[in-house]
C-alpha positions in Angstrom: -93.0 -102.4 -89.1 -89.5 -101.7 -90.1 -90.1 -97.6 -89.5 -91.8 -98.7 -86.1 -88.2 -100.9 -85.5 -86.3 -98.1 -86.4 -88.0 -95.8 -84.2 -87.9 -97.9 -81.3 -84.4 -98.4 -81.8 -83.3 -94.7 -81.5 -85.2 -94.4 -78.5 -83.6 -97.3 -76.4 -80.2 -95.7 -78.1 -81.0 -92.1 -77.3 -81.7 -93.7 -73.5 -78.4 -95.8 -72.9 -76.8 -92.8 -73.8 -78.6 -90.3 -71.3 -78.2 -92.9 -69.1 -74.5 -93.4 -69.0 -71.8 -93.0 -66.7 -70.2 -89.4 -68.3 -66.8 -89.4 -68.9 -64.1 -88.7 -65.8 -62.8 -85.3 -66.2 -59.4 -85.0 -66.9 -56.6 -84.7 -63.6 -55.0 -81.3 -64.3 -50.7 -81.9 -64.5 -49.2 -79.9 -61.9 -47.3 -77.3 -63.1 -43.1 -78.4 -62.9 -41.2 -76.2 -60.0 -37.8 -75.6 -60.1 -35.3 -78.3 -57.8 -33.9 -75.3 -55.3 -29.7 -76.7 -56.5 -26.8 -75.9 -53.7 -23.4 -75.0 -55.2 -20.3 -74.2 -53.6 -19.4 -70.5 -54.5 -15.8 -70.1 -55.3 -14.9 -66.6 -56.5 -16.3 -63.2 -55.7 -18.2 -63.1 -58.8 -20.6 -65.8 -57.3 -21.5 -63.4 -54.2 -22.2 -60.2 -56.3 -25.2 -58.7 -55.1 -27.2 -57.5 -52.0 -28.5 -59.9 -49.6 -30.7 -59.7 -46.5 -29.9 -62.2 -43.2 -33.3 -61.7 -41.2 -32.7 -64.0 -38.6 -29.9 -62.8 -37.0 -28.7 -65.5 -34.2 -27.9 -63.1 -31.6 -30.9 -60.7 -31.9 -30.1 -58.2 -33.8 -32.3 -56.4 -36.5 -31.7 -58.0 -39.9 -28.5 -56.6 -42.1 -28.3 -56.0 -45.5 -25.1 -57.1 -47.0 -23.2 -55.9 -50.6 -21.2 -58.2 -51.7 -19.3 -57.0 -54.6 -17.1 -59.1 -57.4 -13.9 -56.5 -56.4 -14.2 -58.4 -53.1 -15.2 -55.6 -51.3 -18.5 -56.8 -48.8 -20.5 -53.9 -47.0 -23.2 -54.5 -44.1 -25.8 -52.1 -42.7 -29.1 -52.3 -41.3 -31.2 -50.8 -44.4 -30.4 -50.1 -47.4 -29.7 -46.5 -47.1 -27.7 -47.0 -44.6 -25.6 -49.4 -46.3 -25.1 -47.3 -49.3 -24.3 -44.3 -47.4 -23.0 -44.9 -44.3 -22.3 -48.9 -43.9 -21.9 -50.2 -40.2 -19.3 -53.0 -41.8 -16.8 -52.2 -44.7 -14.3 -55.0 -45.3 -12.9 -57.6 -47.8 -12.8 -61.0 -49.1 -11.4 -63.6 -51.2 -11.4 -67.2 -52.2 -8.8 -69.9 -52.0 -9.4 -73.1 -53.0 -13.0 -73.0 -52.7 -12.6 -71.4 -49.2 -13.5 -68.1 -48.9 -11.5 -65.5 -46.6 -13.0 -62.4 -45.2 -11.4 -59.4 -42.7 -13.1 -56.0 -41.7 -12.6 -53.3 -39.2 -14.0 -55.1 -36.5 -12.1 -58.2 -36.6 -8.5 -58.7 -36.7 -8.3 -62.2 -37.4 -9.2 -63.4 -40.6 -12.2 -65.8 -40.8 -12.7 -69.1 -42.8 -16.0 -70.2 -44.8 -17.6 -72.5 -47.2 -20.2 -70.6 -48.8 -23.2 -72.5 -50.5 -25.5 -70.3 -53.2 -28.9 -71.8 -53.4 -29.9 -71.7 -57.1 -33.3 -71.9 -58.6 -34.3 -71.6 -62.4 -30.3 -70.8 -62.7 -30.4 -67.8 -60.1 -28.5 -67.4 -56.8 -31.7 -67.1 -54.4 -29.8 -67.7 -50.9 -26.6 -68.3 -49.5 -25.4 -70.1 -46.2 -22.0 -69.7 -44.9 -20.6 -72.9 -43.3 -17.5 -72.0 -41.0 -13.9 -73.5 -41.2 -12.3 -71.3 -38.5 -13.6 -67.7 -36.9 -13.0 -68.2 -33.5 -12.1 -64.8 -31.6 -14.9 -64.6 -29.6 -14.5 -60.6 -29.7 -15.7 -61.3 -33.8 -18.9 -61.8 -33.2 -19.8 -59.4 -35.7 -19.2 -61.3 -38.5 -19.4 -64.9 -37.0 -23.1 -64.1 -35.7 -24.7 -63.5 -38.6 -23.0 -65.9 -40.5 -24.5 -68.6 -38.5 -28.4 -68.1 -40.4 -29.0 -68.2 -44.0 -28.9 -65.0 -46.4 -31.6 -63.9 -48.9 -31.3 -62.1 -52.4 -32.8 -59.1 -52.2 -31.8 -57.9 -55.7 
């Protein structure tokens, strides 16, 4: 009796266990993305690179700009171009967190905040905000400063 008990008992066992809801499979964790930062650039060293403004406000083809930590700041319309023959070849500075550019194109000098957008501790964009550029002849370089920048580098 006790073998038949036993028997009988690993049965109903081996059946509440088929029978079972099965266990919920695990919710993957998203991998963590880096929080795009905005920081204001204040020296030339924070520009230093080659950047691409594709959406040029007043229809243009998209520029490529050099922006160098000598505060030099070339522009052309491929990369060729602006290493050999750049359409824009001027200068710029900061001033208490302002930054200061003049060119051949423009006489007056022009007045920014620049903001670098940083992600996983790397300037990915930049986006000028203006304080005072406004010879309407200077279109040049008020234009494109009006859409966001990309790194390119």
């Amino acid at each position: 009796m006790k073998k038949a008990i036993a028997v009988l008992l690993m049965v109903v066992l081996h059946l509440v266990t088929a029978c079972a809801p099965a266990a919920p499979t695990p919710t993957r964790t998203p991998e963590p993305t880096a929080t795009p930062i905005e920081v204001l650039a204040t020296k030339p060293e924070h520009l230093e690179g080659i950047w691409l403004n594709r959406t040029s406000p007043y229809a243009g083809p998209p520029r490529y700009y050099r922006f160098e930590a000598d505060g030099t700041v070339k522009s052309g319309e491929s990369l060729e171009e602006l290493q050999e023959n750049p359409f824009i070849d001027g200068r710029f500075w900061f001033e208490g967190g302002v930054y200061y550019e003049e060119g051949q194109y423009c006489v007056p000098i022009g007045s920014y905040r620049v903001f670098l957008q940083s992600e996983g501790g790397r300037a990915v964009a930049l986006r000028f905000e203006e304080i005072d550029d406004s010879d309407p002849s200077c279109f040049e370089r008020s234009w494109p400063r009006q859409a966001q920048f990309a790194r390119v580098d």
